[in-house]
C-alpha positions in Angstrom: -3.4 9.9 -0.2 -4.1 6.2 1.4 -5.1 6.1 4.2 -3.9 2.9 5.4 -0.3 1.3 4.9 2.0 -1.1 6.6 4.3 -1.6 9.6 7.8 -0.6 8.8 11.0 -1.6 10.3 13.1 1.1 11.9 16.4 2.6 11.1 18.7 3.7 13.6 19.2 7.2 14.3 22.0 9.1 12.4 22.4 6.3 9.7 18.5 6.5 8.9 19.0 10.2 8.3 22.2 10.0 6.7 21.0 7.4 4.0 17.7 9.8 3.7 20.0 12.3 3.2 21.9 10.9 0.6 19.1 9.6 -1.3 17.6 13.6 -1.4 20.9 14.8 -2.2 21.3 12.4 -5.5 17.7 12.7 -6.4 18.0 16.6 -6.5 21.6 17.6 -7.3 21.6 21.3 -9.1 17.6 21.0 -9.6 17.5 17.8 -11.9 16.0 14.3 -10.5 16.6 10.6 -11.5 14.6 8.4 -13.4 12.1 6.4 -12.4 14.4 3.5 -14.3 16.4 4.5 -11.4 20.2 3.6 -13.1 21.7 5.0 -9.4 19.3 4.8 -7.0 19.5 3.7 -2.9 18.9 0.5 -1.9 15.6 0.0 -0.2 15.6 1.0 3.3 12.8 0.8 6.2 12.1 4.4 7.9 11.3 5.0 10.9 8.6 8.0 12.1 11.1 10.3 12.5 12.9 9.9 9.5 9.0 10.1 7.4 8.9 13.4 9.4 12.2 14.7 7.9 11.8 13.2 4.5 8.1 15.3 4.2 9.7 18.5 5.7 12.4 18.0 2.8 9.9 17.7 -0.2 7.3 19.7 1.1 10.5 23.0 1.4 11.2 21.9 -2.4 7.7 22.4 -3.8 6.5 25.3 -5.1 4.0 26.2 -3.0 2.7 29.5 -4.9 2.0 27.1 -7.7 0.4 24.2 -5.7 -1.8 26.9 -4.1 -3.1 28.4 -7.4 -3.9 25.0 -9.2 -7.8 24.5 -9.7 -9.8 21.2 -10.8 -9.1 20.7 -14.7 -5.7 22.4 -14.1 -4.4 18.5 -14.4 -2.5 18.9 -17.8 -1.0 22.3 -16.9 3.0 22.4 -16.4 2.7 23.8 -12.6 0.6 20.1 -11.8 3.1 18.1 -13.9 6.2 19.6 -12.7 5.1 19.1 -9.3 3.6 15.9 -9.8 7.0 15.0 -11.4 9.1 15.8 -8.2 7.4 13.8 -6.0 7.6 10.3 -8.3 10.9 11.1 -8.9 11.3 10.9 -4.6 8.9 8.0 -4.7 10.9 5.9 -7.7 14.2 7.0 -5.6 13.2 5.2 -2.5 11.8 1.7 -2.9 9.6 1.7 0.3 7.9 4.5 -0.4 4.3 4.0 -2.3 2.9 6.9 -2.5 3.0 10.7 -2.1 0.9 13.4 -2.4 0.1 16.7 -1.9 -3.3 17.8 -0.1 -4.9 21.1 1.5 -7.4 22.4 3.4 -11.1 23.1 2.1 -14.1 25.2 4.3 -15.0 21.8 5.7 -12.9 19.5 4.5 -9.6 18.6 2.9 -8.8 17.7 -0.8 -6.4 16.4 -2.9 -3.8 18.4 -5.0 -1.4 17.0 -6.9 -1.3 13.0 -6.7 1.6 10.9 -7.9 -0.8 8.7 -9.9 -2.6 11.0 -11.7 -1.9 10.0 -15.2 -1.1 6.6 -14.8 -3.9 5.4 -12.5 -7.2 5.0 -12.9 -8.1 5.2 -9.2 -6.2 8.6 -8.6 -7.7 11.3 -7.2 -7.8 15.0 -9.2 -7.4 18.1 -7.9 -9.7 18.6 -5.9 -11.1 15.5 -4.9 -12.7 15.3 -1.4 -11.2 14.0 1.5 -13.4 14.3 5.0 -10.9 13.7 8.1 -12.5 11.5 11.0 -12.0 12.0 13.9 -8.7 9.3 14.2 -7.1 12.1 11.3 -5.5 14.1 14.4 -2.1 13.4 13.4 -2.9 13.8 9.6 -4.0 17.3 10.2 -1.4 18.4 12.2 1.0 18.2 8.7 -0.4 21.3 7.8 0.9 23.1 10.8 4.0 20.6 11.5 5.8 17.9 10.2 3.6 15.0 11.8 3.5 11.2 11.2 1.7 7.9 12.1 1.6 4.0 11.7 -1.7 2.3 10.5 -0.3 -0.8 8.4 2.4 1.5 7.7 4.1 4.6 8.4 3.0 8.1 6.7 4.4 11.5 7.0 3.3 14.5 6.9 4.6 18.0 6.5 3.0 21.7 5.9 4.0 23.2 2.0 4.1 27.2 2.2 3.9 29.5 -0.3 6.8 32.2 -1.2 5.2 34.5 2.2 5.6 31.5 4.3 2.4 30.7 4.5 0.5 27.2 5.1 -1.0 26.6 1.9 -1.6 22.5 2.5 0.9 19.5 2.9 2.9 16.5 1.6 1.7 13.1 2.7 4.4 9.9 2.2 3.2 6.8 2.9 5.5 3.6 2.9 5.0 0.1 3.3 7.0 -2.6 5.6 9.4 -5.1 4.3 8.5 -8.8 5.5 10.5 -12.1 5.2 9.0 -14.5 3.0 9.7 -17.2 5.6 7.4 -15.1 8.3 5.0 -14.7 5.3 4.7 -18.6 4.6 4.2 -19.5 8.8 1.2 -17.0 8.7 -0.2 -18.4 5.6 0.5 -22.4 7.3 -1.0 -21.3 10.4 -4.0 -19.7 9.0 -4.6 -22.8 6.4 -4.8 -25.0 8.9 -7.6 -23.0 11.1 -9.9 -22.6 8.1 -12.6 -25.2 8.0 -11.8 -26.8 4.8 -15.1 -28.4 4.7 -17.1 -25.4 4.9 -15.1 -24.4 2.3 -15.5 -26.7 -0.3 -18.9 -26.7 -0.5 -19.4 -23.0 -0.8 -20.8 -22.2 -4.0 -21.8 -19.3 -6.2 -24.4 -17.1 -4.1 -23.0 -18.4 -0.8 -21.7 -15.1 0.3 -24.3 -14.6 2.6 -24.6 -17.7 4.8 -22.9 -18.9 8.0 -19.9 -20.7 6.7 -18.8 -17.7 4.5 -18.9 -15.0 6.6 -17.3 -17.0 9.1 -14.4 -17.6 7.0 -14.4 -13.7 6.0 -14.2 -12.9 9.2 -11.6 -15.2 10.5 -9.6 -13.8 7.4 -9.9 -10.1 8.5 -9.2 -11.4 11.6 -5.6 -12.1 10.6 -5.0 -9.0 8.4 -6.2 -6.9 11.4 -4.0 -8.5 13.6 -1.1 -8.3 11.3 -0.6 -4.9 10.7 1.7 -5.5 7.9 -1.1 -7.6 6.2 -3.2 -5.5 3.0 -5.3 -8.7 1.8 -6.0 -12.1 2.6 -8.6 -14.4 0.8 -9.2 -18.3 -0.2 -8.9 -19.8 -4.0 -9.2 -23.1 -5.2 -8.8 -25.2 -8.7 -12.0 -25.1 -11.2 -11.4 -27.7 -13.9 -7.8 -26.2 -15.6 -8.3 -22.7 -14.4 -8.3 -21.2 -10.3 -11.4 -19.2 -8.8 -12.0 -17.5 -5.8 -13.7 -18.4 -3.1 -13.6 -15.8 0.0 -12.9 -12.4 -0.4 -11.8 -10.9 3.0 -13.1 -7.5 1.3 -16.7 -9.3 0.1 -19.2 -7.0 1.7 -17.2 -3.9 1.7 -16.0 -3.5 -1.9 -17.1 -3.8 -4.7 -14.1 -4.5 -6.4 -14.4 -8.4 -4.0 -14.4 -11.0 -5.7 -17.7 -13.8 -5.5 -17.5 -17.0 -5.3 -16.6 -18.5 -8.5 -14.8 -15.7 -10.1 -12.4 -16.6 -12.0 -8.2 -16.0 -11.8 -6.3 -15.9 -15.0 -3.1 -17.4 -14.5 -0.2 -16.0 -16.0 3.5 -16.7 -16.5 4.5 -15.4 -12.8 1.9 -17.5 -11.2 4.0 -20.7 -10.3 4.4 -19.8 -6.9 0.0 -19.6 -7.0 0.2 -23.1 -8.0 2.7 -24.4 -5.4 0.5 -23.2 -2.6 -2.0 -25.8 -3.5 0.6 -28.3 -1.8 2.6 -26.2 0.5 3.4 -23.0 2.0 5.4 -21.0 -0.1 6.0 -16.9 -0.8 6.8 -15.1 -3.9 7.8 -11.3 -4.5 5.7 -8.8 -7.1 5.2 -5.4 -6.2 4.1 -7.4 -2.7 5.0 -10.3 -0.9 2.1 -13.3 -1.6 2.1 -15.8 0.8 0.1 -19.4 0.3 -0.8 -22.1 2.3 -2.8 -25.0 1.3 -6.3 -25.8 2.7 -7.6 -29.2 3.6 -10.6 -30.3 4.5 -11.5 -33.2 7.4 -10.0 -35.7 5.2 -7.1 -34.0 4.6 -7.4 -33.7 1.1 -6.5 -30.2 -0.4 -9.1 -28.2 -1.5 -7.7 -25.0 -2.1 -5.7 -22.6 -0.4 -5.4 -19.2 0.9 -3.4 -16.2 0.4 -2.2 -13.5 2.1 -0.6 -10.0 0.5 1.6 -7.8 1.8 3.9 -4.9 0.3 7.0 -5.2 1.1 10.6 -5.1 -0.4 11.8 -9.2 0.1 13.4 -11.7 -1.7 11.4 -14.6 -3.3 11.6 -18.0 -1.4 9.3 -20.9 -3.0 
């Protein structure tokens, strides 16, 4: 499962649970389950830890834990994965916050991946058996498969053991949501982060610059911001090439290699108005995420790009 999400709000108490426990009671009324095109389902709600605690111990008492324990690698295509695999998108496509779940158990020295929600429709998911090694900050992740657990990184995940038909722990369901953030809030970070990037440095970076001074120390005043802003996934720097848009600093340069160099280029596509407004002035848009921009100028003041910060949330669009 991720290992890394967003801040959530809370909910209060007995309405938190009760709205859990009327999305669980619609998503599984006499053994069937909603669509993922979702014709009745709940309004997005924020959760709290305690109600990712109660969610997980709900899903993880539903799954079929004699057939979870008996999957093997290649066992992908079988009806025992897809049936589970099944139940849990139909939980995650019934609740808007929630991005992912999975179901995970314990190796000889390690931990691995059972059934993932994305396995089919993701390239990046993980197949049974997929290796996960717990560090030593996984105390609370561990603990799901002896007790319904959770924890907030950049978001709130919740854990819970999944036993088989002698009520034994044979691994656990992992949840993990994602905040919801006010565009307005979005745009102020983007503003205030614009207008401490050196927009001179900036400009002249070229091609091949990703080593030197004035890179890195944009980079790092990027993943400055997202790690002071737990709800913040992604933040970088574009600018206009000619007709088209390229990157310029990747905050992930360096430690993926999915980063983007300087020069790559962005296609622009038919959502992307909001892109080009935040060559002039703050503004925030709503995809699966909420994309902040915020012009950058250099000593001059002209603008000379912008830069962008991502997070996932569930918010209304506000240009």
């Amino acid at each position: 499962m991720t290992r890394q999400n967003l801040l959530v709000g809370l909910i209060v108490g007995v309405l938190a649970l009760i709205i859990i426990a009327a999305a669980l009671v619609s998503l599984f009324p006499s053994g069937e389950t909603k669509s993922a095109s979702g014709e009745t389902g709940p309004a997005s709600v924020a959760f709290s830890q305690d109600d990712m605690k109660a969610l997980a111990v709900d899903i993880a008492a539903r799954i079929d834990g004699d057939a979870m324990a008996a999957l093997q690698p290649g066992d992908e295509n079988t009806t025992a994965f897809i049936a589970i695999r099944d139940q849990l998108d139909a939980v995650r496509a019934s609740n808007p916050n929630i991005v992912y779940i999975g179901t995970m158990r314990k190796t000889v020295n390690a931990t691995e991946y059972v059934v993932d929600t994305n396995y089919g429709s993701n390239s990046y998911a993980t197949a049974i058996g997929d290796v996960y090694v717990p560090t030593e900050n996984d105390t609370v992740f561990l603990a799901g498969f002896v007790e319904p657990s959770a924890e907030t990184y950049t978001g709130i995940s919740g854990y819970a053991p999944v036993r088989n038909s002698s009520g034994t722990v044979v691994g656990l369901v992992g949840i993990d949501t994602w905040s919801a953030v006010a565009p307005a809030d979005m745009k102020a970070l983007a503003a205030d982060t614009a207008a401490r990037i050196d927009g001179d440095a900036m400009a002249a970076l070229q091609p091949g610059d990703e080593n030197t001074t004035a890179f890195i120390a944009i980079r790092d005043q990027l993943d400055a911001v997202r790690a002071s802003n737990n709800n913040i996934t992604y933040a970088y720097t574009m600018r206009k090439a000619g007709d088209a848009i390229e990157y310029v600093v990747d905050v992930e340069y360096g430690s993926s290699k999915y980063a983007a160099a300087i020069g790559d280029p962005y296609t622009l596509s038919a959502v992307d108005a909001v892109i080009l407004t935040g060559f002039v002035k703050p503004c925030a848009g709503t995809y699966t995420d909420t994309v902040a921009y915020a012009p950058v100028k250099n000593s001059s003041g002209a603008f000379v790009g912008l830069v962008g910060v991502d997070a996932m949330v569930a918010a209304m669009q506000d240009v």
